[in-house]
DRENRO-102055 format. One record per residue (C-alpha): residue in one letter; x, y, z. Coordinates in nm, 3 decimals. Example, Ala and Ser with C-alpha at 12.3 -4.5 7.8 and 13.67 -1.06 7.14 Angstrom:
! DRENRO-102055
<node residu="a" X="1.230" Y="-0.450" Z="0.780"/>
<node residu="s" X="1.367" Y="-0.106" Z="0.714"/>
END
This chain:
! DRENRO-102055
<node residu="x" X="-2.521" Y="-7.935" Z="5.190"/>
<node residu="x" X="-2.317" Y="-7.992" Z="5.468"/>
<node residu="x" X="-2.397" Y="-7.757" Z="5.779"/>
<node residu="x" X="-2.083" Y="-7.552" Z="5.933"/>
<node residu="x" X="-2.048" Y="-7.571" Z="6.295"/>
<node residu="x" X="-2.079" Y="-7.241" Z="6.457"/>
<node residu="x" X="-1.796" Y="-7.229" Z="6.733"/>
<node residu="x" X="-1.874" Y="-7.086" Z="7.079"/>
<node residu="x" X="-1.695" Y="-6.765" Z="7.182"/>
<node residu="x" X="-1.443" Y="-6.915" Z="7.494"/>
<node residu="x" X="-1.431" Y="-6.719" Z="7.776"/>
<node residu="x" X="-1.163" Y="-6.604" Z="7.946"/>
<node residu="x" X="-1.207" Y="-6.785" Z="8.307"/>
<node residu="x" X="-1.186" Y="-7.078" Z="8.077"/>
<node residu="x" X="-0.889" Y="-7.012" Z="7.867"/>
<node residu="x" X="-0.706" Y="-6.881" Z="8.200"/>
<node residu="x" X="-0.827" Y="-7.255" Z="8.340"/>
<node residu="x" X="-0.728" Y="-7.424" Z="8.057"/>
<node residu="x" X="-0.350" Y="-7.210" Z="8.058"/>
<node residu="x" X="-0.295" Y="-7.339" Z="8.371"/>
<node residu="x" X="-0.337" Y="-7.695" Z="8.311"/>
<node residu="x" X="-0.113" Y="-7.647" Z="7.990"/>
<node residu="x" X="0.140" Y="-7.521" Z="8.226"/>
<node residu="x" X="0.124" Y="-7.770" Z="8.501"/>
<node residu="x" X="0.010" Y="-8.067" Z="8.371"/>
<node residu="x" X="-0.162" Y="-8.124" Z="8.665"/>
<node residu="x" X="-0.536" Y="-8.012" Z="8.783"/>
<node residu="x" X="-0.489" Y="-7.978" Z="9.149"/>
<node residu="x" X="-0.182" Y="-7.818" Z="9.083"/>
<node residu="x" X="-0.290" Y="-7.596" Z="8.812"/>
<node residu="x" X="-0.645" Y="-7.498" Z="9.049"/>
<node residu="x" X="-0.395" Y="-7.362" Z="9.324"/>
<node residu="x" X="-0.201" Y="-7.135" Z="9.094"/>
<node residu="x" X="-0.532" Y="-6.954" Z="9.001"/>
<node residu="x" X="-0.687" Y="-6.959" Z="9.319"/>
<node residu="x" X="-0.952" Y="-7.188" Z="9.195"/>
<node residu="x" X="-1.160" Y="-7.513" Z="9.284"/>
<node residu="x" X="-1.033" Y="-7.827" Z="9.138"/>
<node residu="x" X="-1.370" Y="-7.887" Z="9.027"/>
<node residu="x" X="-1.426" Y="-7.555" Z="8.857"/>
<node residu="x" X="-1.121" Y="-7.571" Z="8.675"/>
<node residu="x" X="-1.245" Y="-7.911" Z="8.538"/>
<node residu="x" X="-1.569" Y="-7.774" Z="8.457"/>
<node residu="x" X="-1.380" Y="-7.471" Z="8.305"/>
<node residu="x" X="-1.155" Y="-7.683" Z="8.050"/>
<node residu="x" X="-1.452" Y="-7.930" Z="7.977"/>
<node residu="x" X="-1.673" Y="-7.645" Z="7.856"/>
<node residu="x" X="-1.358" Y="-7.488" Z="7.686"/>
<node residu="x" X="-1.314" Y="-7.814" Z="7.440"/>
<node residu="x" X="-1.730" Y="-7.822" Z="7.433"/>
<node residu="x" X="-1.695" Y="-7.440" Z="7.270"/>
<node residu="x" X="-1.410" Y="-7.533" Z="7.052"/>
<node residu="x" X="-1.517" Y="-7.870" Z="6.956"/>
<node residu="x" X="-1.159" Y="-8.024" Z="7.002"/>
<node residu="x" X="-1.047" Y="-8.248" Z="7.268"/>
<node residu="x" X="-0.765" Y="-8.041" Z="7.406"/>
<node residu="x" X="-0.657" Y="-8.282" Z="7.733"/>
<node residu="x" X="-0.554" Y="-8.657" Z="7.736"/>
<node residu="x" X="-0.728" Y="-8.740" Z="8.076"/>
<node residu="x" X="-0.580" Y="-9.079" Z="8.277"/>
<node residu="x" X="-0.600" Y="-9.186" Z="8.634"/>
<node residu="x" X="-0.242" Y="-9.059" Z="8.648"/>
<node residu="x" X="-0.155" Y="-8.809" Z="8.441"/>
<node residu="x" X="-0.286" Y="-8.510" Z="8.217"/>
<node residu="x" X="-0.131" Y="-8.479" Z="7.880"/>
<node residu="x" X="-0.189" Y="-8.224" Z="7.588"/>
<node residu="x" X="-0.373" Y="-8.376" Z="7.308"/>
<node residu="x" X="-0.198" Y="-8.289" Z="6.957"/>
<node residu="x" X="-0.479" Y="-7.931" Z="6.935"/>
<node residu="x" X="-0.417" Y="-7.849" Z="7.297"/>
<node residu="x" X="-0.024" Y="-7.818" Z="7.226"/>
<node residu="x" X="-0.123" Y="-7.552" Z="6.928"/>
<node residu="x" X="-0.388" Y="-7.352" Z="7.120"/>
<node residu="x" X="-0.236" Y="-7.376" Z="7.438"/>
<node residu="x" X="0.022" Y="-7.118" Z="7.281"/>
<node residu="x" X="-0.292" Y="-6.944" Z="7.101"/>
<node residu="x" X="-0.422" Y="-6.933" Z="7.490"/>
<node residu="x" X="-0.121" Y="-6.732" Z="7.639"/>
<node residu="x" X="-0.112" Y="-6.499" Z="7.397"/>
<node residu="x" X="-0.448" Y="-6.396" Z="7.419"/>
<node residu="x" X="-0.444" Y="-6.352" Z="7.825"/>
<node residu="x" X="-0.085" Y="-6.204" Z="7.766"/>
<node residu="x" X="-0.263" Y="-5.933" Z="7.531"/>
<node residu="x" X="-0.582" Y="-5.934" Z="7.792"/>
<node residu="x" X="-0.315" Y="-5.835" Z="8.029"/>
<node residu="x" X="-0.154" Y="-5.544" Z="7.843"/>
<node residu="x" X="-0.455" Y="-5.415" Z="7.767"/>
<node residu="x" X="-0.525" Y="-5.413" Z="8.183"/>
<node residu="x" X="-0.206" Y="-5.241" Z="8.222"/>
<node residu="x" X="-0.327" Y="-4.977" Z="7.958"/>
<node residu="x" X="-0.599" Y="-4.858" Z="8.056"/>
<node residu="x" X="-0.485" Y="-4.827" Z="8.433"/>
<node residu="x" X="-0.236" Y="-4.640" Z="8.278"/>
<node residu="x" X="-0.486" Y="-4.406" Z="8.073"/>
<node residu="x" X="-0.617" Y="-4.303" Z="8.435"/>
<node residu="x" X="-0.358" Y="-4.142" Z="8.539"/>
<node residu="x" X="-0.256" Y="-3.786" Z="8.410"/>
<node residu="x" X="0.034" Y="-3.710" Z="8.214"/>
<node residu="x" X="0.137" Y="-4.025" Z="8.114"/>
<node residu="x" X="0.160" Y="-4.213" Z="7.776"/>
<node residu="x" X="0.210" Y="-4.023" Z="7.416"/>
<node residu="x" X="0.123" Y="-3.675" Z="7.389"/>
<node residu="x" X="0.149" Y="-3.560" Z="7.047"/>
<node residu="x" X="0.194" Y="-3.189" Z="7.011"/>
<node residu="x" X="0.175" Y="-2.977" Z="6.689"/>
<node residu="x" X="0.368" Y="-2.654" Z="6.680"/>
<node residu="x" X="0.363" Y="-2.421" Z="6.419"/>
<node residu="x" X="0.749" Y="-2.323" Z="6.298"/>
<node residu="x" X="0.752" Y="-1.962" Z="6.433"/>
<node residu="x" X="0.687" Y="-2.076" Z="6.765"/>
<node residu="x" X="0.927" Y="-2.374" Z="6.790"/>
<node residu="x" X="1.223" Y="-2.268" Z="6.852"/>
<node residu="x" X="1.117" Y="-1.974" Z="7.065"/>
<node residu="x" X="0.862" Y="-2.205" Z="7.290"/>
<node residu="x" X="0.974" Y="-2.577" Z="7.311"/>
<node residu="x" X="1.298" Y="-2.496" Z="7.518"/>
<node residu="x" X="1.016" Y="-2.356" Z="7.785"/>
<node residu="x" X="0.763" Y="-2.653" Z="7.732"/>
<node residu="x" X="1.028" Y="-2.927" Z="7.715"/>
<node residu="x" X="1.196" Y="-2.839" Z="8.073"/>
<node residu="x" X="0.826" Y="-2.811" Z="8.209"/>
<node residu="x" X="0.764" Y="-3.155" Z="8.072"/>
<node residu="x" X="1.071" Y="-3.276" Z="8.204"/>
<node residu="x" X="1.056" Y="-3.151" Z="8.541"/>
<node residu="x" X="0.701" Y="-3.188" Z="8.592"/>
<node residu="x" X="0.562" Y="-3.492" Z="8.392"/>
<node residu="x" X="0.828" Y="-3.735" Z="8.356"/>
<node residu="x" X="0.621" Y="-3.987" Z="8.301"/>
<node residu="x" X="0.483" Y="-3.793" Z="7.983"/>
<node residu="x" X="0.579" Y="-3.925" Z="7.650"/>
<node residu="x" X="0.605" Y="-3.590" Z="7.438"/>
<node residu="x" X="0.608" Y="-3.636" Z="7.063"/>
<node residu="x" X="0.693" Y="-3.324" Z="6.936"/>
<node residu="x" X="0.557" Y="-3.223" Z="6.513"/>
<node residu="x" X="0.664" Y="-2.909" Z="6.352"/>
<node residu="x" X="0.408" Y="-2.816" Z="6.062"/>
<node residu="x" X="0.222" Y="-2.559" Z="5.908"/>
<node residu="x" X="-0.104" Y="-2.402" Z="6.062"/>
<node residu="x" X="-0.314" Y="-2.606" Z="5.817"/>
<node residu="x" X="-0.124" Y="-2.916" Z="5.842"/>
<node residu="x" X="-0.157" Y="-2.918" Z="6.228"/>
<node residu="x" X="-0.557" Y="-2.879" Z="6.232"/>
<node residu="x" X="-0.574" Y="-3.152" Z="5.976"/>
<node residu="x" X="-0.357" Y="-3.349" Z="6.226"/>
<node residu="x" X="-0.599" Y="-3.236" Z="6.495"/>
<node residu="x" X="-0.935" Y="-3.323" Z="6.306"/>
<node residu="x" X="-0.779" Y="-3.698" Z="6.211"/>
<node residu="x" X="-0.653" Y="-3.780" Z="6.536"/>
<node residu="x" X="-0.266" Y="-3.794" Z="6.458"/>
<node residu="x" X="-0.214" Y="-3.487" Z="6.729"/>
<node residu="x" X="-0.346" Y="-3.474" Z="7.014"/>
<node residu="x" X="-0.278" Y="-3.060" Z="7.097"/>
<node residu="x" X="-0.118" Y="-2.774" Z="6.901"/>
<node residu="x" X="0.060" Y="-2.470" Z="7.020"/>
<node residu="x" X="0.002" Y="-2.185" Z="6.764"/>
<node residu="x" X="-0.130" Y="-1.829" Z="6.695"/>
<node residu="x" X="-0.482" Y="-1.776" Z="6.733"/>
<node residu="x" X="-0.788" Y="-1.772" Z="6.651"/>
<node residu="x" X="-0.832" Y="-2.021" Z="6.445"/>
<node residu="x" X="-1.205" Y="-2.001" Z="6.379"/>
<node residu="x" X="-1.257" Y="-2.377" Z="6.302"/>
<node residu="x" X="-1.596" Y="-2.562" Z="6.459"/>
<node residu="x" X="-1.481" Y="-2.824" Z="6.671"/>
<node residu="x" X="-1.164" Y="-2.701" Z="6.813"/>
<node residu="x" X="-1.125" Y="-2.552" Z="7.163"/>
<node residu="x" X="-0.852" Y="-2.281" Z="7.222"/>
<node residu="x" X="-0.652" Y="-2.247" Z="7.559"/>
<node residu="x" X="-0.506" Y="-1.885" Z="7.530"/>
<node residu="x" X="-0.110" Y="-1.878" Z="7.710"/>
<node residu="x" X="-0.020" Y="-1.528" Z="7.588"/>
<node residu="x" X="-0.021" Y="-1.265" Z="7.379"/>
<node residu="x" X="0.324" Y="-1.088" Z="7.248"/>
<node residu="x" X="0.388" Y="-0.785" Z="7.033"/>
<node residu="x" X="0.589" Y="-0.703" Z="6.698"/>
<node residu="x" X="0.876" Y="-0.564" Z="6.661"/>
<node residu="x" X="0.971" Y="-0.374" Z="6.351"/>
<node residu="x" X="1.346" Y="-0.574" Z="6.253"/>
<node residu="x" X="1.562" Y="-0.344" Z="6.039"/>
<node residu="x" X="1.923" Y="-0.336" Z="5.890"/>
<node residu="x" X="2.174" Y="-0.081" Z="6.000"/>
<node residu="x" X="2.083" Y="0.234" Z="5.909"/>
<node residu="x" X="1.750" Y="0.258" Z="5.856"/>
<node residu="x" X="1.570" Y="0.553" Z="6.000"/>
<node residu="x" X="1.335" Y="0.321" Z="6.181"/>
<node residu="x" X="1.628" Y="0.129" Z="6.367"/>
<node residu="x" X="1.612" Y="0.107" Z="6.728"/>
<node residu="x" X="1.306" Y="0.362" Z="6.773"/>
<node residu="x" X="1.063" Y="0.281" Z="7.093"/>
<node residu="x" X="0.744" Y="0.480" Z="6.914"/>
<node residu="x" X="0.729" Y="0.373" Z="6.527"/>
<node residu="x" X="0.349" Y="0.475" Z="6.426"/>
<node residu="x" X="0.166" Y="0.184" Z="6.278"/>
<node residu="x" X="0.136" Y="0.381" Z="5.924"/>
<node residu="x" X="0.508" Y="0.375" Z="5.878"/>
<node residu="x" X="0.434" Y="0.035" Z="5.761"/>
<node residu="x" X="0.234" Y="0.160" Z="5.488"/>
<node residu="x" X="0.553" Y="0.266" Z="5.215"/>
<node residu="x" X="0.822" Y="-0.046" Z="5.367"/>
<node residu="x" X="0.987" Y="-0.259" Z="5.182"/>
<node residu="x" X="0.842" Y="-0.561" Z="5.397"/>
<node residu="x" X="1.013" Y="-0.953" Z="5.366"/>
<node residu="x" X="0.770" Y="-1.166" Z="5.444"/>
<node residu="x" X="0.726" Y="-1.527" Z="5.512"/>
<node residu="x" X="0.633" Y="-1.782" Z="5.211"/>
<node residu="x" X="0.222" Y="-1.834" Z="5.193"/>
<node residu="x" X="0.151" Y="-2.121" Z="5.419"/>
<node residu="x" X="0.259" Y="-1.957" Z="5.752"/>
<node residu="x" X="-0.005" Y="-1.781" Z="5.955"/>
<node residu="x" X="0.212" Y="-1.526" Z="6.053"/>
<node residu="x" X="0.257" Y="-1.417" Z="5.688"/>
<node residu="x" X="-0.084" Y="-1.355" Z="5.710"/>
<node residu="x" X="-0.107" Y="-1.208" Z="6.028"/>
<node residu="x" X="0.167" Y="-0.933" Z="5.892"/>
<node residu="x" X="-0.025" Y="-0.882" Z="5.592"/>
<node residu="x" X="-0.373" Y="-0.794" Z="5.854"/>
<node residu="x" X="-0.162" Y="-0.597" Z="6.022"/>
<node residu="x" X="-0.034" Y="-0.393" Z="5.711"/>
<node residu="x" X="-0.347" Y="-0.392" Z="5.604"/>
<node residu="x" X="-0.510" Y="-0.194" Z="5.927"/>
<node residu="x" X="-0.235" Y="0.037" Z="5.879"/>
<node residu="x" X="-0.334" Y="0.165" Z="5.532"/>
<node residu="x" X="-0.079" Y="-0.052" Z="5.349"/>
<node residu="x" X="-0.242" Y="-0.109" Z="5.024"/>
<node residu="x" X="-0.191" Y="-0.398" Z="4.804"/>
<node residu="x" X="0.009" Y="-0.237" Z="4.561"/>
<node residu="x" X="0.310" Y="-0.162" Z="4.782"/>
<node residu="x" X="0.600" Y="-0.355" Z="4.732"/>
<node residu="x" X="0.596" Y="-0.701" Z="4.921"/>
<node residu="x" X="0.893" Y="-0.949" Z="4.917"/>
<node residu="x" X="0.861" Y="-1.312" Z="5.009"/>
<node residu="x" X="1.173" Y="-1.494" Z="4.975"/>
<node residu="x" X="1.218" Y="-1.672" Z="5.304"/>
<node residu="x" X="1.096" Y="-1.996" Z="5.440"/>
<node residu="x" X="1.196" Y="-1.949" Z="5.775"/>
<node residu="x" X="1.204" Y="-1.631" Z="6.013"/>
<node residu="x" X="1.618" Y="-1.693" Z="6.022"/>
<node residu="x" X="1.627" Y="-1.613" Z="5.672"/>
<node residu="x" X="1.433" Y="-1.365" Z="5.683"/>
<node residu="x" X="1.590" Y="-1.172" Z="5.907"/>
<node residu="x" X="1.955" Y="-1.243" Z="5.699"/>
<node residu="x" X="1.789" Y="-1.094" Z="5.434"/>
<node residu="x" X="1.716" Y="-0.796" Z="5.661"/>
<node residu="x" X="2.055" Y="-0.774" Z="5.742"/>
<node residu="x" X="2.148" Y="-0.763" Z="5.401"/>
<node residu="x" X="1.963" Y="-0.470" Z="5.371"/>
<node residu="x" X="1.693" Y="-0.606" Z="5.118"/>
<node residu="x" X="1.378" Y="-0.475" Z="5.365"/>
<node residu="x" X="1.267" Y="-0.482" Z="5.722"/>
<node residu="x" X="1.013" Y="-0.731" Z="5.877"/>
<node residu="x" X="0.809" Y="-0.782" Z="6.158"/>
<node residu="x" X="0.910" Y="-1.069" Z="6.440"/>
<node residu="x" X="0.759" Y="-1.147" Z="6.742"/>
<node residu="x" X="0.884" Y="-1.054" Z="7.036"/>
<node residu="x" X="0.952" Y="-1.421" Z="7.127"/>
<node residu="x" X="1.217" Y="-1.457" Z="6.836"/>
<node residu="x" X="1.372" Y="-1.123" Z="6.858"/>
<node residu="x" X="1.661" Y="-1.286" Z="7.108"/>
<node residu="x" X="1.690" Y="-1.634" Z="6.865"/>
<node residu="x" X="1.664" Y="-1.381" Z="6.587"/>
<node residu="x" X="1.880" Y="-1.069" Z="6.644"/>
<node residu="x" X="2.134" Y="-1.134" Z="6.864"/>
<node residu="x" X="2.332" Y="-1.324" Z="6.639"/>
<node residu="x" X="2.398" Y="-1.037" Z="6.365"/>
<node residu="x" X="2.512" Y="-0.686" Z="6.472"/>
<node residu="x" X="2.376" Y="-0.540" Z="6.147"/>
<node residu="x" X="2.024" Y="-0.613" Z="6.285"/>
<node residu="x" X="1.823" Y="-0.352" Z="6.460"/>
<node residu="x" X="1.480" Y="-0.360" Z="6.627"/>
<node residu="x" X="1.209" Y="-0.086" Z="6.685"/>
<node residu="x" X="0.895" Y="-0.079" Z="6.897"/>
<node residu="x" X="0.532" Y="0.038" Z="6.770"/>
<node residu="x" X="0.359" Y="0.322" Z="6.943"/>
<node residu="x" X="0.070" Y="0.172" Z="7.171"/>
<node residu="x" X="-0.140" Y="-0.030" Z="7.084"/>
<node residu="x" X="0.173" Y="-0.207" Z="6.950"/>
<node residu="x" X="0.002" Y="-0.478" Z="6.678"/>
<node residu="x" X="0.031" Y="-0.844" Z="6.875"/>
<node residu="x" X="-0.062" Y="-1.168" Z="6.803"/>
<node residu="x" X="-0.195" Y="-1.442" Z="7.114"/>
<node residu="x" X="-0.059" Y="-1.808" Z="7.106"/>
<node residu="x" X="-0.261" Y="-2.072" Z="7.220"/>
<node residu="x" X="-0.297" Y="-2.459" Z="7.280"/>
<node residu="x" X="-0.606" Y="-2.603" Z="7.112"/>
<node residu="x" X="-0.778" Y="-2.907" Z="7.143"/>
<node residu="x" X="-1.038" Y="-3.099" Z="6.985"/>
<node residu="x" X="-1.381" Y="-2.988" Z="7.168"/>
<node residu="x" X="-1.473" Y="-3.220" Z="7.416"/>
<node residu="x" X="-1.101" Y="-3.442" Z="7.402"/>
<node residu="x" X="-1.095" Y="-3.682" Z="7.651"/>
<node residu="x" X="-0.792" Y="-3.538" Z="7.792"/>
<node residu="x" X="-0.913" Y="-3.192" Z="7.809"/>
<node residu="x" X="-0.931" Y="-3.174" Z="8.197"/>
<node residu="x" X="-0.526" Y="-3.308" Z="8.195"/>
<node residu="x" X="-0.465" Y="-3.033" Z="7.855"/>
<node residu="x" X="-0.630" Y="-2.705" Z="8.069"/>
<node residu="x" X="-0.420" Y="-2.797" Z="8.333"/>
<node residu="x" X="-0.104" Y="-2.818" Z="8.103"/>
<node residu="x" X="-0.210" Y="-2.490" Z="7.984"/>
<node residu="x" X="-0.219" Y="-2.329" Z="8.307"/>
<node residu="x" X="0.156" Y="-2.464" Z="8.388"/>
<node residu="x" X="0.274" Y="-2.345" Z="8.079"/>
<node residu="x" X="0.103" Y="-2.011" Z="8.167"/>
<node residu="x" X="0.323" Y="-2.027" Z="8.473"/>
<node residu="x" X="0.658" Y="-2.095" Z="8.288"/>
<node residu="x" X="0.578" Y="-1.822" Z="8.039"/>
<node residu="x" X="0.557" Y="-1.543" Z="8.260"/>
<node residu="x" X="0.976" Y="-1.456" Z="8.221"/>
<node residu="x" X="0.914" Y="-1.431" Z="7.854"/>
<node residu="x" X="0.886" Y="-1.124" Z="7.691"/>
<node residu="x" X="0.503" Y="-1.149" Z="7.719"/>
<node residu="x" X="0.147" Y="-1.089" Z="7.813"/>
<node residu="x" X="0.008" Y="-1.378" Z="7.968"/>
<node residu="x" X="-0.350" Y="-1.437" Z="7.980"/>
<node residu="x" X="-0.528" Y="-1.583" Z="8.262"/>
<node residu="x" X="-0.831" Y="-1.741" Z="8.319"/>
<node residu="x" X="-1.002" Y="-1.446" Z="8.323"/>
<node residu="x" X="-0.848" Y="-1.396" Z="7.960"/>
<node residu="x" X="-0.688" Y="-1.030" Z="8.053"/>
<node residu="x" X="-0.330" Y="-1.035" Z="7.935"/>
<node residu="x" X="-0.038" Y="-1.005" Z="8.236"/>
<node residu="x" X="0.309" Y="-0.858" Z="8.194"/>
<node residu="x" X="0.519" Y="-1.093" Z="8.190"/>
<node residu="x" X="0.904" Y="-1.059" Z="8.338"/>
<node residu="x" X="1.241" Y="-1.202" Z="8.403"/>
<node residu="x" X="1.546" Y="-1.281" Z="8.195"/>
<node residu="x" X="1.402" Y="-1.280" Z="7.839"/>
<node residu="x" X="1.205" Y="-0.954" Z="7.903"/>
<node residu="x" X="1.590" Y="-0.793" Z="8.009"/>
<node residu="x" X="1.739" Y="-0.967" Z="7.724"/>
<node residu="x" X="1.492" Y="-0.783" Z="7.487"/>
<node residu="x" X="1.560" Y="-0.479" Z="7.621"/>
<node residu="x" X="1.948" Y="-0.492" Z="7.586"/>
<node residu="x" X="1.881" Y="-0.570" Z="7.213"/>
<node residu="x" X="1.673" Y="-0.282" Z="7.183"/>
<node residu="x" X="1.896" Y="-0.038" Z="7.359"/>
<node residu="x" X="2.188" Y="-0.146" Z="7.132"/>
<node residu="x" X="1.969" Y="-0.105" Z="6.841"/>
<node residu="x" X="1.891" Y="0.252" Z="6.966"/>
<node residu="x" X="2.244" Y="0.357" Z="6.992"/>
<node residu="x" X="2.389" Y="0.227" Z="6.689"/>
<node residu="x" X="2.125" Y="0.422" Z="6.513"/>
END
């Protein structure tokens, strides 16, 4: 039985020696353009061809020449210090904040009311942040999460799963969405038990904030038997189908401007305090190697929440009016809802 050579593993002082000399066919040449001693770089290459157990030079008193192997691995040799390189450059990279691929989860009734906010802080404040943006389902999302194809999500909590840390940004109330007519349009103190006898459209099973509707029907004294309509895959449907006059449904007060404002026939009415709310959040995996860069994005977006129509919560995790445009906005929908009534 013939024994099989175990090769050495080559370092990579010797195949950066041994690039050099493929380069410059020359030692003393090839020494200065590492900033090494003629005599190392020898002793590099010679222990190089020792590991590999192929002559890779053709030494003579003039000139150095590949040998047949040293033309093939002197390619093999770049390529592995040009990788060596990148992966350098990487990891200086990875040590600064807010730079390279964030993948974010959002769930689909926060997209369209959120990203325009998080995409100009992104922009403006982390241009150097790659932000992959993926719209799916709660479950989806924390299946993302656990496997290590997302990196954060921005959804309604809590979530309750082991192994995932929430960053509350806000919480937000519901609105009651109605067609014209209704005795329930544009009214700033419906009772939580009017809920109880509604027709109520509803999202398709999947979204959490089916589910959260359904809690909050639930605490009102809705009982399972009363009639419950889900028809829509999206909260724009939904509220067509309001308009249409087939029920009323609940939307937070983030959509309400997406939502409303686009169909005259839709009306919105406030709960009496404690108006039912839900919180969005940003969640991480616990202990994320980013986490220190993903509280800080939490408390920006905290920051560039505060004109929406919503309560943001703080560190200290007690909820804060929020103001501006979108908070007027809401309440010019609301007053025209009031006096078409």
């Amino acid at each position: 039985m013939i024994p099989v050579r175990r090769v050495k593993q080559p370092s990579l002082s010797q195949l950066r020696a041994f690039a050099a000399v493929a380069e410059h066919l020359h030692f003393r040449d090839a020494a200065a353009a590492i900033g090494m001693s003629q005599p190392a770089l020898s002793g590099a290459v010679s222990a190089l061809e020792e590991a590999l157990g192929v002559q890779l030079l053709e030494r003579t008193t003039r000139k150095v020449l590949l040998s047949p192997a040293g033309e093939r691995l002197a390619a093999r040799a770049h390529a592995v210090l040009d990788a060596v390189g990148e992966l350098m450059e990487e990891a200086e990279a990875a040590q600064a904040p807010f730079t390279g691929v964030l993948r974010l989860g959002v769930i689909p009734t926060v997209a369209p009311y959120l990203l325009p906010t998080v995409l100009r802080l992104v922009h403006t404040r982390y241009p150097e942040l790659d932000l992959q943006v993926h719209e799916e389902q709660t479950s989806s999302l924390l299946e993302g999460l656990a496997a290590g194809r997302l990196d954060l999500l921005l959804l309604a909590v809590p979530l309750g799963v082991p192994g995932v840390t929430e960053l509350p940004l806000f919480d937000e109330d519901f609105v009651l969405v109605t067609p014209e007519g209704h005795p329930l349009a544009g009214r700033g103190d419906i009772p939580r038990e009017a809920l109880r006898e509604l027709k109520l459209l509803l999202l398709d099973e999947g979204h959490c904030l089916r589910d959260q509707a359904l809690d909050i029907c639930r605490e009102a004294g809705r009982t399972d038997g009363a009639p419950v309509t889900t028809t829509a895959a999206g909260l724009s449907t939904l509220v067509q189908l309001v308009a249409g006059g087939l029920g009323v449904t609940l939307l937070p007060r983030t959509a309400v401007k997406v939502e409303t404002a686009r169909d005259s026939a839709l009306f919105t009415g406030s709960f009496a305090e404690p108006a039912p709310s839900r919180r969005v959040a940003l969640a991480m995996r616990t202990g994320a190697a980013r986490q220190s860069e993903f509280e800080e994005l939490a408390g920006s977006l905290r920051d560039a929440m505060r004109r929406l129509p919503v309560r943001i919560v703080d560190g200290d995790d007690e909820g804060d009016e929020g103001d501006g445009a979108d908070a007027g906005d809401r309440g010019a929908v609301e007053h025209r809802a009031a006096t078409r009534s």
